[in-house]
C-alpha positions in Angstrom: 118.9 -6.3 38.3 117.0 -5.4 35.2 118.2 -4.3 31.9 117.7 -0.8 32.1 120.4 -1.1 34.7 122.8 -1.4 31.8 121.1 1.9 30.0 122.9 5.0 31.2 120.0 7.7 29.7 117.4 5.5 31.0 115.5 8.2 31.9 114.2 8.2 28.5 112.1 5.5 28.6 111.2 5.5 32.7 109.2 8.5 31.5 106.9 6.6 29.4 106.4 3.6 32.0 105.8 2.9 35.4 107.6 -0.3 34.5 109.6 -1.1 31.7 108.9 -4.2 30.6 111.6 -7.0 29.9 113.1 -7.8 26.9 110.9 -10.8 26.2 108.9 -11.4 23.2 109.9 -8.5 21.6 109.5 -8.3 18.4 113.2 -7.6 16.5 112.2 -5.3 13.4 116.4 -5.1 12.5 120.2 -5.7 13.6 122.7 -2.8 12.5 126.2 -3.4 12.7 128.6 -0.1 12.1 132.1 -1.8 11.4 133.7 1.1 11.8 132.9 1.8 15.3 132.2 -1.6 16.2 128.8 -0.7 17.2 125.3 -3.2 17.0 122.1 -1.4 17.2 118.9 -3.5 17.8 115.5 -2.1 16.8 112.7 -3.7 18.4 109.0 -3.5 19.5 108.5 -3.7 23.2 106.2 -6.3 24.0 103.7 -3.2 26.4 102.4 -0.4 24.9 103.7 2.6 27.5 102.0 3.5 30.5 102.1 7.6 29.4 102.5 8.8 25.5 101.4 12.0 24.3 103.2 12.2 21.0 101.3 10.7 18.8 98.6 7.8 18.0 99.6 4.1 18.3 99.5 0.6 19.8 103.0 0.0 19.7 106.5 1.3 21.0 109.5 0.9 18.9 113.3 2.0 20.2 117.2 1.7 19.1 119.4 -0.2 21.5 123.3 0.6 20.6 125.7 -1.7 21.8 129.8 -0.5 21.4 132.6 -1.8 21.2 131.4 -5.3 20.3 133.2 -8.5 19.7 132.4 -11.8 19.6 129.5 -10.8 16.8 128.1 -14.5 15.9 124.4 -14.7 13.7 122.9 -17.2 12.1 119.4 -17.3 10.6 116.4 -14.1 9.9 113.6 -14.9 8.5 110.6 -12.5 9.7 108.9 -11.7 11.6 110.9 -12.3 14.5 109.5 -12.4 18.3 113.0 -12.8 20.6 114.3 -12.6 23.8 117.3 -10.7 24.2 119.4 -11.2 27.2 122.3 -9.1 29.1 124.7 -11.1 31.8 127.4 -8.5 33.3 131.0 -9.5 32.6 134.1 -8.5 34.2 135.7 -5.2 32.8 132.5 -3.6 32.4 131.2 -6.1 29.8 128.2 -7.3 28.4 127.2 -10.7 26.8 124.0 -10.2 25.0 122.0 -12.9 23.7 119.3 -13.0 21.4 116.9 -15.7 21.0 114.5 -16.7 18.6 112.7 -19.8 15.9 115.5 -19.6 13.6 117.4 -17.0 14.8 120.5 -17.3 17.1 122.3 -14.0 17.9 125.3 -13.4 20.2 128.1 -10.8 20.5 129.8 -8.9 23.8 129.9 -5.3 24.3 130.2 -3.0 26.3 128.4 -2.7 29.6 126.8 0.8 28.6 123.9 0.1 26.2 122.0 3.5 24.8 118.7 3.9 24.3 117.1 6.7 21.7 115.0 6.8 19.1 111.2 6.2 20.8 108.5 6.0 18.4 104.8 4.9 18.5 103.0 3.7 15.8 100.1 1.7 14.8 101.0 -2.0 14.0 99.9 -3.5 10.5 102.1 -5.3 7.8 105.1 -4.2 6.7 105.5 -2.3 3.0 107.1 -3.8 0.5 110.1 -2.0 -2.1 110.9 -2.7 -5.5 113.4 -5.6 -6.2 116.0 -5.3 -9.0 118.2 -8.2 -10.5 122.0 -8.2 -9.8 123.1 -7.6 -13.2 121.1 -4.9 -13.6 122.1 -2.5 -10.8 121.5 0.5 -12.8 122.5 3.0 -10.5 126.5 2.1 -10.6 126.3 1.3 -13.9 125.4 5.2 -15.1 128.9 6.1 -12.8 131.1 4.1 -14.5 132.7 2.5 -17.7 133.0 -0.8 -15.6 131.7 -1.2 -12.1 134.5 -1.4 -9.2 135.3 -4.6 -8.0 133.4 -5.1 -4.9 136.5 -7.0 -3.0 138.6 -3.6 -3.4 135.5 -1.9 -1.7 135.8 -1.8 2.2 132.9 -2.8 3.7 131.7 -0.4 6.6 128.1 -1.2 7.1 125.8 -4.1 7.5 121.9 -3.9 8.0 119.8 -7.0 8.9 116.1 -5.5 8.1 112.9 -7.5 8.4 111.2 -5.2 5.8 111.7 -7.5 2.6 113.5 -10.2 5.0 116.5 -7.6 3.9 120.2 -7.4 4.2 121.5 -3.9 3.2 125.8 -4.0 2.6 127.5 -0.1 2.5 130.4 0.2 0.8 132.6 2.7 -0.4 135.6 3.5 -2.9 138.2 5.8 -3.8 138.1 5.4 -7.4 135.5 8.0 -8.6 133.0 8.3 -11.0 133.5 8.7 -15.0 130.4 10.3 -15.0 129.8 12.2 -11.9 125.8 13.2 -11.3 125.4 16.8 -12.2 124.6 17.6 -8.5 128.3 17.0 -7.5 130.0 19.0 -9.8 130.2 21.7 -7.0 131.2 19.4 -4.5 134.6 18.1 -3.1 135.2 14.7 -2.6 137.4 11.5 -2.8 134.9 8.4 -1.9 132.3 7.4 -3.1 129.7 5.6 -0.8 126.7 3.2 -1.9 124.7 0.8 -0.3 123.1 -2.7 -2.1 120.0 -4.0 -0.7 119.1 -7.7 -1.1 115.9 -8.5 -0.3 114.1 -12.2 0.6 117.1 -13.1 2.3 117.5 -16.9 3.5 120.5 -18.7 5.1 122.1 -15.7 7.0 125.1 -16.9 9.0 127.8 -13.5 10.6 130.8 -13.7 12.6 133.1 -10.7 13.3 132.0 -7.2 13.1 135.4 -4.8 12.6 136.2 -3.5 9.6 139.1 -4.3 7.6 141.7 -1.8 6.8 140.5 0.3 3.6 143.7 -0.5 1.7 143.5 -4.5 3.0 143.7 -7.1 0.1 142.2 -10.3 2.4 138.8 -9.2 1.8 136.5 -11.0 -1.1 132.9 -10.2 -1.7 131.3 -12.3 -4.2 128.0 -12.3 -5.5 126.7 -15.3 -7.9 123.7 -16.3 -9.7 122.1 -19.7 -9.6 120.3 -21.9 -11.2 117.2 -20.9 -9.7 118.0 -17.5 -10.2 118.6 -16.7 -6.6 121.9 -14.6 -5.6 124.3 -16.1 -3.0 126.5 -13.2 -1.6 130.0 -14.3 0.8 132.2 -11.8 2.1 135.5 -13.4 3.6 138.3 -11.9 5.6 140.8 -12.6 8.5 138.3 -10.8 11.0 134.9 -11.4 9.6 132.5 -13.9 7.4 129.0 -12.8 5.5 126.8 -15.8 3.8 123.4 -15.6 2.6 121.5 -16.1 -0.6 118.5 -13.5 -1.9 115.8 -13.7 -4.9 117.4 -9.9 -5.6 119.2 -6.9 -5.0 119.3 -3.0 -5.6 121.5 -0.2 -5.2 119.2 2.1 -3.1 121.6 5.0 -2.3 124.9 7.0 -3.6 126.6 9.5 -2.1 129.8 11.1 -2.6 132.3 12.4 0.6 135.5 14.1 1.6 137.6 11.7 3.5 141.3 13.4 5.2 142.8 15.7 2.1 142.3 15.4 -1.5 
């Protein structure tokens, strides 16, 4: 048995080799976990360049691997560039128990035993680029929305991205209250949430467990964000079905967005 036994749309990459090659020394470019839908998706290099691509110059192949219905989410460690080994044992009730190996990297969850694959790319390898960093008390792009910033612990949490581009971890969140002053480009819109997602790069101590969201209106939930001496951040997020540690040398707010979620 092989790994692509676990990939229903396989098909998609036994197009591209006469045989797809393991899951070892891979290189792991990020880890994406969707709270809401209790879903981890992996993006990796392949350690073999495909047998047949005619999309596009390149040396190396990059996919998505999306795991559902996870539990069991345990991580500790990231610090990039990271060359793993990811492996997939069946379980009873059509289950999965992946592990992920690496030098400082330990990452385990269960899911289940249908793993997609999408999202084939080739490119050229070289170094990764780099983005701009911005301090915590400056995150300009909340502070032109509101008076005073919301209070990250009353933001649910839906969305957590483990990047190796700036040794990253990027948190989503979203809140009901809205705006004092709206951006001009939503004045024709409708909407009740407002979604936005901080970025903390250079990222060091990562330790995860738990990966489901808490209920919106939940009140167990504390994200705090501090400064040291050293001028690094140390971010925690605590509740009854998850736990977020880390420290960064900054953050950002990279995106906004506003949505209609049921009825206004």
């Amino acid at each position: 048995m092989t790994w692509t036994d676990f990939v229903p749309n396989r098909d998609v990459l036994a197009t591209c080799y006469d045989e797809v090659p393991e899951l070892s020394g891979v290189r792991l470019r990020s880890v994406h976990l969707d709270a809401w839908g209790s879903v981890v998706t992996l993006r990796l290099d392949l350690p073999r360049f495909p047998d047949r691509w005619d999309r596009g110059p390149g040396d190396t192949l990059q996919c998505h691997l999306a795991f559902s219905h996870v539990e069991d989410f345990a991580m500790t460690g990231w610090r990039p560039p990271v060359t793993a080994d990811v492996a997939l044992t069946p379980l009873p009730r059509h289950r999965l128990d992946v592990r992920v190996t690496a030098p400082g990297l330990d990452l385990s969850y269960t899911s289940n035993a249908d793993v997609l694959a999408g999202r084939l790319s080739v490119f050229t390898s070289g170094p990764s680029m780099s983005t701009s960093e911005m301090d915590l008390s400056r995150w300009p792009e909340l502070a032109a929305l509101y008076e005073t910033p919301p209070d990250l612990s009353s933001c649910p949490l839906y969305s957590v991205h483990v990047d190796e581009r700036d040794t990253s971890v990027t948190l989503g969140f979203e809140t009901r209250r809205l705006p004092d002053h709206p951006r001009p480009e939503w004045a024709e819109k409708r909407y009740n949430t407002l979604r936005f997602f901080v970025v903390f790069t250079d990222v060091d101590g990562l330790r995860m467990s738990g990966i489901a969201a808490e209920h919106p209106d939940g009140r167990d939930r504390t994200v705090r964000v501090t400064v040291t001496d050293t001028g690094r951040q140390r971010v925690s997020v605590t509740s009854e079905k998850r736990s977020i540690g880390f420290s960064a040398a900054a953050s950002a707010v990279v995106h906004r967005r506003v949505e209609l979620q049921g009825s206004l």
